[in-house]
N, C-alpha and C positions, 0 to 999 in steps of 0.2 A: 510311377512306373519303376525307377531305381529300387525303390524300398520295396516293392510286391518283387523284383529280383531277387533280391539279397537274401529274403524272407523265403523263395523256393528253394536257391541254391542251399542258403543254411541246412533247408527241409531234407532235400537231398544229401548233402556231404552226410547230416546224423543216417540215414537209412543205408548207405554204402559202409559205412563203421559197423553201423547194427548187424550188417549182413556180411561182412568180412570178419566178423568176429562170431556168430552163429558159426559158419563154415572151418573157421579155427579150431573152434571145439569138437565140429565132427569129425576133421581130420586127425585132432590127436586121441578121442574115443578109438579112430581106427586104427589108429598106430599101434596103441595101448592094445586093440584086438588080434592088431595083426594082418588085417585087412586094407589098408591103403594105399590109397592108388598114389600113380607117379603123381600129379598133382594136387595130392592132398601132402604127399610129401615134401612135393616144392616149397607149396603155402609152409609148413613147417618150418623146412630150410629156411626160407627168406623171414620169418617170425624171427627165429633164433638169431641169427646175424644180425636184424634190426636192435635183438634186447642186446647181444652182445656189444654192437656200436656204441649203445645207451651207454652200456655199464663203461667202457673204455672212456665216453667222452665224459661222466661224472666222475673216475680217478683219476681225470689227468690233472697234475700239479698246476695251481692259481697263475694269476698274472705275475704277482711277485715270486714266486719263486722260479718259475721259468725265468723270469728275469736274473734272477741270482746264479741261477746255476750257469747262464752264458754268461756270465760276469764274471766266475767263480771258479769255471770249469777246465782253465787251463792253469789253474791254481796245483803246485805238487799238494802232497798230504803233510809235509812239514811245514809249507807256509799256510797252511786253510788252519793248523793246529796252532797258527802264533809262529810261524815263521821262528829267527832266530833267539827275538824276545821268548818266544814260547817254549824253545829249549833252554835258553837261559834262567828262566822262573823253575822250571821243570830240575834244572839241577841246583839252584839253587836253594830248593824245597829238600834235596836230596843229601845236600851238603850241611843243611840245617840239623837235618835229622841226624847224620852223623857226628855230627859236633855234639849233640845233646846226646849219645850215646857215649862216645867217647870221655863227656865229662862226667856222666853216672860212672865209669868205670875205673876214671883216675879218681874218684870221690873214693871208691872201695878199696883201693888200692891206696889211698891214703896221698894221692900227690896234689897241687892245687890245682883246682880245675881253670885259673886263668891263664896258667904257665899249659897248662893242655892244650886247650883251645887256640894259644900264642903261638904255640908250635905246629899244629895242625893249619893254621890262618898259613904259616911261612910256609908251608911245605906247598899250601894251593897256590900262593904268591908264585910261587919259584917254576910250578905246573904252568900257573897262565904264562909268565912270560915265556919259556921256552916255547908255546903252545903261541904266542904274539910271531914270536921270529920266525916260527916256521910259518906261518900263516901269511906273512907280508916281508918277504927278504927284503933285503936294503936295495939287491940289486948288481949289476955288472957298473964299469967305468959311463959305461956312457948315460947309464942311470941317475950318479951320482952327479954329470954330470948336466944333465935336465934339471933334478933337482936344484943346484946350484942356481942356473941361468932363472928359475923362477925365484926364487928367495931373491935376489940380486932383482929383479924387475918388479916385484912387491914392494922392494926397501924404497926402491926410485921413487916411487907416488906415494909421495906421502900426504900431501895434502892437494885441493884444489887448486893454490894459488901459487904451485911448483910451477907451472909450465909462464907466470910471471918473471918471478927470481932464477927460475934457470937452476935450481935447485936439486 
């Protein structure tokens, strides 16, 4: 009895297919003519939405990459690039290339190009440090002296066997 079901229902769902897709075609013949009633129109409508859902739910991005991009997505555009390492290669590629300009041109100019490059190295030397101090001051009195009270509390523990000898 189960399987003589299965076997109607099956029979059935194909002839509702067969016959809702027959009446699709008449409907857009009538479109195409001009003649279309409100419900040959609706069928249309609701066709159209269905493929459009289709097409939406086949471009939406995979499991992983949804995944990545809530992972990712309160990320600025400087750290998704390599963050500061990333600027750092970035100018470093930049600094490269001007050093090997720089010594094509004392080469022409007839000067040695290790004394160039020696000079050019101190001048970015001198760049980064001022560029260190401005970036992380020393600080006001009571900074220096926080720092203080920690150096002076890391000296204390020196080993495990301090709180022994009273050390």
């Amino acid at each position: 009895m189960l399987l003589h079901n299965r076997k109607r229902r099956k029979e059935w769902l194909a002839e509702k297919q067969a016959e809702s897709a027959r009446e699709l075609v008449i409907a857009r013949r009538a479109e195409v003519e001009g003649r279309a009633t409100e419900d040959q129109m609706l069928l249309i409508n609701r066709e159209r939405a269905a493929a459009e859902a289709e097409e939406t739910k086949k471009n939406r991005p995979g499991m992983f990459s949804r995944a990545s991009n809530y992972l990712f997505s309160g990320l600025s555009k400087e750290e998704q690039k390599g963050g500061r390492l990333g600027a750092a290669a970035v100018e470093a590629r930049a600094t490269a290339s001007e050093l090997k300009s720089d010594a094509e041109a004392a080469f022409e100019e007839g000067k040695s190009t290790l004394q160039t490059i020696g000079d050019k190295i101190d001048g970015r030397q001198r760049q980064s440090e001022s560029a260190l101090v401005a970036i992380n001051p020393s600080g006001g009195p009571l900074d220096r002296q926080a720092d203080q009270a920690i150096n002076a509390a890391t000296k204390a523990a020196r080993s495990w066997t301090s709180w022994i000898t009273g050390r």
